[in-house]
Residue, then its C-alpha position, 0 to 999 in steps of 0.5 A: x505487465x508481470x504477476x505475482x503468487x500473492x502468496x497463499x492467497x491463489x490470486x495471481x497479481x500485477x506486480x505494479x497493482x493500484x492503491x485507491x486511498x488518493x482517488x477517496x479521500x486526503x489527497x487534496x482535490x479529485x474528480x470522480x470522472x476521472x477517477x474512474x477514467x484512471x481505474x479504467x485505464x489500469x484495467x487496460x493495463x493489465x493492472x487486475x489488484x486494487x487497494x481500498x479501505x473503509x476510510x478512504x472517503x468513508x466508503x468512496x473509494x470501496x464505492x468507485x472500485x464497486x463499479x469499476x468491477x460492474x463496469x469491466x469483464x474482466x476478473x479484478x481482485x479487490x482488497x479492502x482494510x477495517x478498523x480505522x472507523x473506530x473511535x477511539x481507534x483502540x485495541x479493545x474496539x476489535x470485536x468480532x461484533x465491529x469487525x463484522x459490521x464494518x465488513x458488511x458496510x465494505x461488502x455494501x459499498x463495493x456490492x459484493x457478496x465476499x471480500x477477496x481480501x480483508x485487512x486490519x488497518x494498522x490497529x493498534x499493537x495490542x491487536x496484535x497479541x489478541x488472538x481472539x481477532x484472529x480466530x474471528x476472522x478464521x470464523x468469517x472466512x469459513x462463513x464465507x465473508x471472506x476469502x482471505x485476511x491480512x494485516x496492513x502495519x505501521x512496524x516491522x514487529x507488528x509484521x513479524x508477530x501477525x505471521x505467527x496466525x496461521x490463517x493470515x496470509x499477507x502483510x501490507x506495509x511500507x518499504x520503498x528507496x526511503x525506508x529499506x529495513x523490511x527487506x531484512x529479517x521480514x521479507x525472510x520470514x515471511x517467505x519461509x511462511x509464504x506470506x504475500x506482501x503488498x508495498x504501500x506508500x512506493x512513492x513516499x507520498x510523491x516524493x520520489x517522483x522527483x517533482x517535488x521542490x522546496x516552495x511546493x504546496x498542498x491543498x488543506x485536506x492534503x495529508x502531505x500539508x497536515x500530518x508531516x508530524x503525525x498530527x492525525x496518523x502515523x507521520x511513517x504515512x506521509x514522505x515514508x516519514x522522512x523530512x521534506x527537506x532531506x527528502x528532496x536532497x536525497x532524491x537530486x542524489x537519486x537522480x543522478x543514478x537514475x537510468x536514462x529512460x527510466x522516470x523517477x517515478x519508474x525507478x523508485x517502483x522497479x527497485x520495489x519489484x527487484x526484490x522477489x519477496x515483494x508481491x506487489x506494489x500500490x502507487x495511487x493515482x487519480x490520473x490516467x497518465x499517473x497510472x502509465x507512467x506507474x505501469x511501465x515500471x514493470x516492464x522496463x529493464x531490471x537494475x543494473x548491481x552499481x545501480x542498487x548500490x547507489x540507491x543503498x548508499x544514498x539511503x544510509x546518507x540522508x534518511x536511515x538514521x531518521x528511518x531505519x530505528x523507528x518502524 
């Protein structure tokens, strides 16, 4: 396993870290035995960076990964999101009043005294000009509730506008082979600021690892079988917000560039992890095998110039113009 500076942070990461939203809630049936038996495994692994929120599982996962982290020696750093408890989910509802009960709920459920990290989760684009919330937090990390703040975002121009606050210091947001315009004009800005950036949604919900066909199902509390079309959330959070269909087209071009001895899976995270501005990424996983399979990305061998190219061009084919304007 490689590390990363998560930027300002001082927290040095695995590149190939673990997202927790799928062991919590919305991803269909999960055992929490083995659950844990996945995160214990990630710590074996090298994997010392987890991703929760307050929702996944309404405080489930923040709970799994609680005791993970009392099970374990070893330091494991923990970022957790807020705000996405709030209904309705508006702009005006980020007071620093709700902000702090919802981080004291999260320091409960992981029993913690102070958060390595704390992320809004993808509020509303008002927020985003609201720098009252922003000074709240400033507040709550001299407090000492905090260590660190960031936002994770659903657009590009979301991240751009909350790099302005000085006092932030990563962006979570989604970039993957299906939606590629992050690594443009935001990965450059938020180097000049050294901004940490945490890649979510790498797999386009499973989708890029190749296992997926046509006649596939999900189970009813699957957000892949119930927010296709943005029904509870943003669509961009389930396949990236690429069609099934022209997903499952592109990724058979996908894989006829793929290297021998990389999965599918492995070459969606290894193309994430060749762009330097990345800090880390997060796939999910409810399995022990996931996580391997996950982990080995890391150190396989970079690709190959022809290989990245091929992985642009099938982008511009099938998905970019469904993609590329929209978030």
């Amino acid at each position: 396993m490689k590390y990363r500076e998560l930027g300002r942070t001082g927290m040095k990461v695995s590149e190939v870290s673990f997202g927790a939203w799928a062991i919590g809630a919305g991803w269909g049936s999960v055992d929490d035995r083995e659950s844990l038996a996945a995160l214990h495994k990630a710590v074996d692994l090298g994997i010392n960076f987890f991703d929760t929120a307050d929702v996944y599982g309404m405080g489930h996962s923040e709970k799994l990964i609680g005791r993970l982290c009392r099970e374990r020696s070893e330091k494991i750093h923990v970022a957790t999101k807020a705000g996405r408890r709030l209904d309705p989910h508006l702009a005006e509802g980020y007071t620093p009043k709700a902000l702090r009960g919802f981080i004291e709920d999260s320091l409960r459920n992981l029993q913690a005294e102070t958060l390595d990290l704390l992320q809004l989760h993808c509020p509303p684009t008002g927020v985003f000009y609201m720098p009252e919330v922003f000074d709240a937090l400033d507040g709550m990390v001299k407090e000492g509730l905090l260590c660190n703040y960031g936002v994770s975002v659903e657009k590009i121009e979301e991240a751009l506008k909350a790099i302005e606050y000085p006092g932030l210091k990563t962006v979570q947001i989604i970039f993957n082979m299906f939606r590629q315009r992050p690594a443009k004009l935001f990965f450059r800005e938020a180097g000049t600021r050294r901004i940490g950036i945490i890649v979510r949604v790498p797999l386009a919900s499973g989708l890029l690892t190749g296992k997926m066909r046509r006649d596939t199902s999900f189970e009813k509390d699957d957000h892949r079988n119930y927010n296709r079309e943005g029904a509870s959330f943003d669509r961009g959070e389930t396949f990236a917000g690429v069609d099934y269909q022209k997903g499952l087209q592109a990724v058979e071009a996908l894989k006829k560039i793929k290297p021998d001895d990389y999965t599918m899976a492995q070459f969606a995270l290894k193309w994430i992890l060749m762009h330097d501005a990345v800090s880390c990424a997060i796939p999910g996983a409810k399995r022990p095998a996931q996580v391997e399979d996950n982990c080995r990305a890391s150190d396989l061998p970079d690709l190959t110039p022809k290989v990245m190219e091929g992985v642009r061009e099938t982008y511009e084919k099938y998905v970019k113009a469904d993609v590329h304007h929209r978030w």
